[in-house]
N, C-alpha and C positions, 0 to 999 in steps of 0.2 A: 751443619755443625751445631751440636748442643752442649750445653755447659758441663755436663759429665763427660767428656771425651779425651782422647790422647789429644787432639792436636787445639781442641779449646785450652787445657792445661797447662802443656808443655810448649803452644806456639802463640797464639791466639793471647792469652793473659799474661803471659810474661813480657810478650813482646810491646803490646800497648802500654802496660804499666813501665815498662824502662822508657819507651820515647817519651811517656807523660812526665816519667821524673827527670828526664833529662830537659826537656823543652822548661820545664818548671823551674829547675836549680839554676838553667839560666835567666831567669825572670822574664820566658817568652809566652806568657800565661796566656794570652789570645791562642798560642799557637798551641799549648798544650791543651785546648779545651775544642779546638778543631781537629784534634788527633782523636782524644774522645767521638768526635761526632763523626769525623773518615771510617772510624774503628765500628763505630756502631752502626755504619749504613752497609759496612761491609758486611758483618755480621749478618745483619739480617738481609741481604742481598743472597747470601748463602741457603738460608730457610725457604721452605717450597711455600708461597710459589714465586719465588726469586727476585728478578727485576720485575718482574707485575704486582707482586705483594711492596714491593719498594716503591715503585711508581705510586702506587694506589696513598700510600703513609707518609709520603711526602707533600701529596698534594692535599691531603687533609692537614698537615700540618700548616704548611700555606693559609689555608684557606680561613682556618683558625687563628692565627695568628694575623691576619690583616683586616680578619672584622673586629677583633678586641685592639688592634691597635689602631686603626684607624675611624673604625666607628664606635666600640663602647667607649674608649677614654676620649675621643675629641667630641663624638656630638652628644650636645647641651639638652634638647630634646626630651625629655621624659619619655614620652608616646613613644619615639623614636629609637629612642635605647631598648626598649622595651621589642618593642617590632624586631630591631638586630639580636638582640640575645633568644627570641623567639627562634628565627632564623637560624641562628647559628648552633640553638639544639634542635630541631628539628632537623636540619642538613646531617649530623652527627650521628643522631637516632637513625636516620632513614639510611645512608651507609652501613651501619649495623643492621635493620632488618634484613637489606638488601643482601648481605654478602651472608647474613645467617641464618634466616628466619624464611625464607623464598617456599621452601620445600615444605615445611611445617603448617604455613598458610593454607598450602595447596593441597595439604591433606585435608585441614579443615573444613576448607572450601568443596571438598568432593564430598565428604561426610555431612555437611551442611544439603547437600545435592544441587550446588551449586558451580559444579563441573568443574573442570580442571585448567591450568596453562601448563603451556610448557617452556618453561622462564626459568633461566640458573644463573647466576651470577658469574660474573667472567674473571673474577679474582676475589678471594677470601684471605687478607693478609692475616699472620698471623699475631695472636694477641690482639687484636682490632675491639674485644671487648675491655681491654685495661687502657688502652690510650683512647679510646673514645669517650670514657669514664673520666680520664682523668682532661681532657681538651673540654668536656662538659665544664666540669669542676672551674678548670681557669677561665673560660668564659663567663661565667655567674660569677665570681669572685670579681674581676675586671668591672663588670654589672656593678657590684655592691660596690666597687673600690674604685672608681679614675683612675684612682692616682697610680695605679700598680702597673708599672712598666719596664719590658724584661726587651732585649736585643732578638731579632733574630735565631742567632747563633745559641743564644743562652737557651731559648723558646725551644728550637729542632734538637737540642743535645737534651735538653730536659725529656721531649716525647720521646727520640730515639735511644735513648742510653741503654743498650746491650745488656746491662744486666737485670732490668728488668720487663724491657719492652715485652716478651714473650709469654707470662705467667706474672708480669705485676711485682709487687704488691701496688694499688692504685694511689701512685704519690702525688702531691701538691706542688705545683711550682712554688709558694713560698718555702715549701721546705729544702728543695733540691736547690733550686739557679741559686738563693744567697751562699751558698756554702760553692759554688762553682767559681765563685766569684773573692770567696773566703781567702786572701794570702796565708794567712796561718796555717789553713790545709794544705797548701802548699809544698808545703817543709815536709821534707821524710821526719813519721814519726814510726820509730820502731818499735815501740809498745804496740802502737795502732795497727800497724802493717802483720805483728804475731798476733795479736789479737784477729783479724783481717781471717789469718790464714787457719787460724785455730777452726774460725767459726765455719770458714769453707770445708774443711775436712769435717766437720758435724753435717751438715750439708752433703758430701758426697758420702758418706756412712750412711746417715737417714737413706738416703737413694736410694743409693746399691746395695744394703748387704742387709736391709732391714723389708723397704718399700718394695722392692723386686724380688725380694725373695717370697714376700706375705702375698703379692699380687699373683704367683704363678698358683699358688692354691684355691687362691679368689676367682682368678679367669677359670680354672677347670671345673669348680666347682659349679659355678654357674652357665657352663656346657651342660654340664652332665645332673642335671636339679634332679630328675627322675627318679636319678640311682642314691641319690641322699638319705640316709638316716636323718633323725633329730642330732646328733650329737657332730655329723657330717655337718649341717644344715648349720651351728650355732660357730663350729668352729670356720667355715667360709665366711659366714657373716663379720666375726670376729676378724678375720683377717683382714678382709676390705678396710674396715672401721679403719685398720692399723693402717694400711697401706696407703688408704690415702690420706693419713694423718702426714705420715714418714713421707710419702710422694710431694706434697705440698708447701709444708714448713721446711722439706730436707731444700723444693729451690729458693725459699726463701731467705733459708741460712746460708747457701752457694751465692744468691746478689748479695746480702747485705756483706758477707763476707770481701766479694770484690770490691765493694765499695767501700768497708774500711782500708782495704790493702790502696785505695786509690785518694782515701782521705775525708771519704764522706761518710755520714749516718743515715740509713736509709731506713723509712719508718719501719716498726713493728708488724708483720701480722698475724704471729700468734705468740700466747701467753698460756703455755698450758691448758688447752682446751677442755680434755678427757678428765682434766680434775674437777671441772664444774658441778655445783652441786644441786643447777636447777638449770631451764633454757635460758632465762633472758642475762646467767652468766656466760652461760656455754655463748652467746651470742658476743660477749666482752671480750672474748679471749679468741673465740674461730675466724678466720679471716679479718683482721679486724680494720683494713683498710677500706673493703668493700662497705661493711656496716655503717662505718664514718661517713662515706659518699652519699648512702641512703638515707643515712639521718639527717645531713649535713642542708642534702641539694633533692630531700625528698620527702621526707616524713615531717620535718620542721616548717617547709613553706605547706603541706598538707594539713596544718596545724599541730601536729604533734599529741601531745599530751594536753595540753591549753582548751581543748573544746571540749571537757567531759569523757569520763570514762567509755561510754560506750563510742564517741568520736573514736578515741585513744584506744581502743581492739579493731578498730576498722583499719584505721590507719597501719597498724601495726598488723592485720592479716594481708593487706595489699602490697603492701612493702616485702614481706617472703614470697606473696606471688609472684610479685616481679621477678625480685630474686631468683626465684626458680627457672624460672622462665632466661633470664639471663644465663643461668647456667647452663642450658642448654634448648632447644625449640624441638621439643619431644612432651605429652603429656603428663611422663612421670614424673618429668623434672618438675614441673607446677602443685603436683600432688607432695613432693618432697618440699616444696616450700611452704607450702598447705599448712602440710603437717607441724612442720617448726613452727607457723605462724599461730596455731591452732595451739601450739604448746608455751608458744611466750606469754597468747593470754590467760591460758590455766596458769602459766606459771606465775606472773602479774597477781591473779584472784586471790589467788592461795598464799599466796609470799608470808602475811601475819601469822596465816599458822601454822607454815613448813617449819617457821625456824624454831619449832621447838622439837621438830622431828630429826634424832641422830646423825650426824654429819655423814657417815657409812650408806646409811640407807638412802638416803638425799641422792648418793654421790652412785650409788646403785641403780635408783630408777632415772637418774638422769643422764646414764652412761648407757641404761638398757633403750631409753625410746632416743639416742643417738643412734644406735646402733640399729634399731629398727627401719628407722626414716632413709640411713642410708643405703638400705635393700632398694627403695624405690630411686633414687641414685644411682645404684649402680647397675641393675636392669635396663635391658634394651630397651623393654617398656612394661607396663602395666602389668598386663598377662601373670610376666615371670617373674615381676616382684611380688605377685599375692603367689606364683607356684612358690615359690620361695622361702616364704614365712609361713604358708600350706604344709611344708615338707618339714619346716622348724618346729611346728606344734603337733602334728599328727603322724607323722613318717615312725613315732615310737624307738625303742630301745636296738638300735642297730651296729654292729661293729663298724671301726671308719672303712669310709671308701677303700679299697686294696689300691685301684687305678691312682686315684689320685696320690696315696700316699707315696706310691713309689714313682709317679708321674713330676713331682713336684719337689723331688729331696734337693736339698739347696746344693751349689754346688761344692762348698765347703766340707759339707758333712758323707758328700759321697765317698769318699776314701774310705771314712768308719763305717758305712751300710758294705762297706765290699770286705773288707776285714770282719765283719759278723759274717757277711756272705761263707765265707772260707772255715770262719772257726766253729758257729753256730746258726745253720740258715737257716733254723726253725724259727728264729727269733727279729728276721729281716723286717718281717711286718709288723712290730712291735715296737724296734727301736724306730722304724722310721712313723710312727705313730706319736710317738714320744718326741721325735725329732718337732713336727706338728707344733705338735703341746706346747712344746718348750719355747718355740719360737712366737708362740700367741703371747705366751705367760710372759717373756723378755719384752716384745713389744708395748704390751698391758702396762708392764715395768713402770718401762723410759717413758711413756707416752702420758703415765698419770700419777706416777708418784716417783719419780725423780726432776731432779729441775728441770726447768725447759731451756733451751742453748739461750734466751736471751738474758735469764738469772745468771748461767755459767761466763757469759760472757761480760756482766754489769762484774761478775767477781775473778775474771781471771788474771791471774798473777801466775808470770812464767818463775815454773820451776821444770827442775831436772823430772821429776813422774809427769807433769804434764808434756812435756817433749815428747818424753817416750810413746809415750800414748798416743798423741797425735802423730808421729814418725810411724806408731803400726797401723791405726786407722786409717792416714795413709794410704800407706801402702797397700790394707788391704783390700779399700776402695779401687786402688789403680788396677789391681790385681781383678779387679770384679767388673771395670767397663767394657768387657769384652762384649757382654749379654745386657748391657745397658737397655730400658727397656723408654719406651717414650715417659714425658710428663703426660699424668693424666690430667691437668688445668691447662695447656696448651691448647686443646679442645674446643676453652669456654672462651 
């Protein structure tokens, strides 16, 4: 079951949210916050790979949860606190290589010529890189804090909570369990609950009828690199950009959406990214919970900015390597964080005298080398991210692809490709060319110069046009999870 679906929608989210409000309205708030956590091991009990990826998530929550409670807040020890919180990321980290990183090793390992095993992990839960991040996080806060002490129940509902466990965003237990805990949340608020549902219908539009429709041109494209023109080449690339903008923020705006409909605020993780007018903004606004983590529990104890400039580019290219590397245990994904890390400190160098360089052009080279880096992103590997940008500069002035154009017509616009079909089908290849275009040019839109859903949503005020609009968007989300397609940050 995933969050775009008939029966996450229609069974799954209504059904918890009525027992949560009813257990609530009668002040049985322990038990509405154990529905939460039944709801959310069910949840993810559903996701491959099942009760082993559930087994696996529970006992890491344990585990986590009884070295910050019983040994960073009771023992006095310095040395000792020190040794458990060592421990207790280490233990964390090495769950994560284990279950992600096994195979990538052993590539390196044969290429080193250092022969090979033959070693797989017996269960990869999913999301295991957003609650690992975020059981880090509360273990060093515990660290810096004693005094911070949360229940059991508050602790497993915080790691497991369904609407983000799967793709994140990387929350804080200060932020989450007080507000669990919050009686004022409590209370149906129906401002909050249309607000709630507005944003989840931004959320399932992002999805489905923007991200999946931009990605079936990106996947073919990137089959078929061969047969690309330049202007093939610029417009796959384009797409991706978009897609996994719309793939990413769209599940973003699906949790934080259920979580308003359930009474909670769930951080931010993006702010208009594509409007950025240099990297080390685009870094303010793109994923921004992940960034926080690195700053917070990795750039900051690495000393940050505090040691001198040249310290302060080291730190700052280490920190995207990780990154990279976090996103995925493949060598392009390293060379993608390379590259961003490689570009915050040109962007850092230069900052005194960009800012007298036109907001447009700013906003141009720093939207072109996003959209460059994520060639190596989206590549299987290496190889085909330079055939890639090989075929974007050199493949010269070519009509688009014919295959892909008519391989990839969205399914909306198929009726009008069949009605030119009938009235003028010399021109099938044309409009579904334009169909393309159109659909980069609306993504380019929304994605960098209209607000971003969390502006729309800091200003929404139900009226009668905003209804409607959400009543068609809607609908015609629902109408579109037939072809539902996976998240692509489920992955990482």
């Amino acid at each position: 079951m995933v969050l775009p679906s008939y029966s996450f929608v229609f069974i799954f989210l209504p059904v918890v949210t009525v027992l949560y409000r009813i257990a609530n309205s009668r002040r049985l708030y322990t038990l509405g916050k154990i529905i939460l956590l039944v709801s959310s091991l069910f949840f993810y009990a559903l996701l491959t790979p099942g009760i082993k990826g559930l087994a696996a998530l529970l006992l890491s929550v344990l585990f986590c949860y009884v070295l910050a409670d019983l040994g960073l807040r009771k023992v006095t020890s310095l040395s000792v606190r020190k040794l458990l919180l060592a421990l207790g990321v280490i233990a964390n980290l090495a769950l994560l290589i284990y279950c992600r990183y096994l195979s990538y090793i052993n590539t390196l390992a044969e290429q080193a010529g250092l022969g090979s095993f033959a070693f797989e992990a017996l269960v990869v839960p999913v999301g295991i890189s957003y609650f690992t991040f975020s059981q880090i996080a509360y273990l060093v806060d515990t660290y810096r804090d004693p005094s911070i002490s949360y229940s059991l129940l508050d602790y497993s509902l915080f790691v497991t909570f369904f609407p983000k466990i799967t793709v994140g965003p990387i929350a804080l237990t200060s932020e989450l369990i007080p507000q669990f805990n919050d009686i004022a949340r409590k209370q149906i608020d129906y401002d909050r609950m249309a607000k709630g549902f507005y944003r989840f219908t931004l959320g399932l539009a992002k999805k489905l009828i923007l991200a999946d429709n931009l990605g079936k041109f990106a996947d073919m494209g990137y089959q078929f690199i061969p047969n690309l023109g330049s202007a093939d080449a610029l417009l796959v690339i384009l797409s991706y950009t978009l897609q996994i903008y719309f793939d990413f923020s769209g599940y973003c705006d699906l949790a934080s959406g259920i979580c308003l409909m359930l009474g909670f605020d769930l951080c931010e993780n993006f702010d208009g990214p594509y409007r950025s007018l240099s990297i080390v903004e685009f870094w303010k606004r793109w994923h921004i919970s992940l960034t926080r983590f690195f700053r917070n529990y990795m750039y900051i104890p690495m000393g940050g900015n505090r040691k001198g400039k040249v310290r302060t580019y080291i730190n700052n290219l280490i920190i995207f390597l990780v990154s990279g590397l976090w996103h995925g245990a493949a060598t392009h994904f390293v060379l993608w964080g390379g590259l961003h890390g490689v570009g915050m400190i040109i962007s850092r160098m230069i900052s005194p005298a960009t800012s007298r360089i036109p907001k447009c052009i700013r906003w141009v080279l720093t939207f072109s080398f996003v959209n460059l880096a994520w060639v190596f992103f989206r590549a299987e590997d290496t190889t085909v991210a330079i055939s890639m940008l090989s075929r974007l500069f050199t493949a010269g002035p070519m009509p688009l692809n014919s295959a892909i154009v008519a391989g990839c017509i969205p399914t909306e616009f198929r009726l009008i490709q069949w009605l030119i079909l009938k009235v003028a089908p010399g021109i099938t290849y044309y409009s579904g060319c334009a169909i393309w275009i159109l659909l980069v040019i609306t993504g380019i839109s929304f994605s960098a110069f209209s607000k971003s859903s969390k502006e729309r949503c800091e200003s929404f005020t139900p009226s009668r046009m905003r209804t409607v609009t959400t009543v068609l968007l809607f609908t015609w989300s629902v109408l579109s999870m037939s072809e539902v397609a996976e998240f692509i940050y489920v992955n990482f």
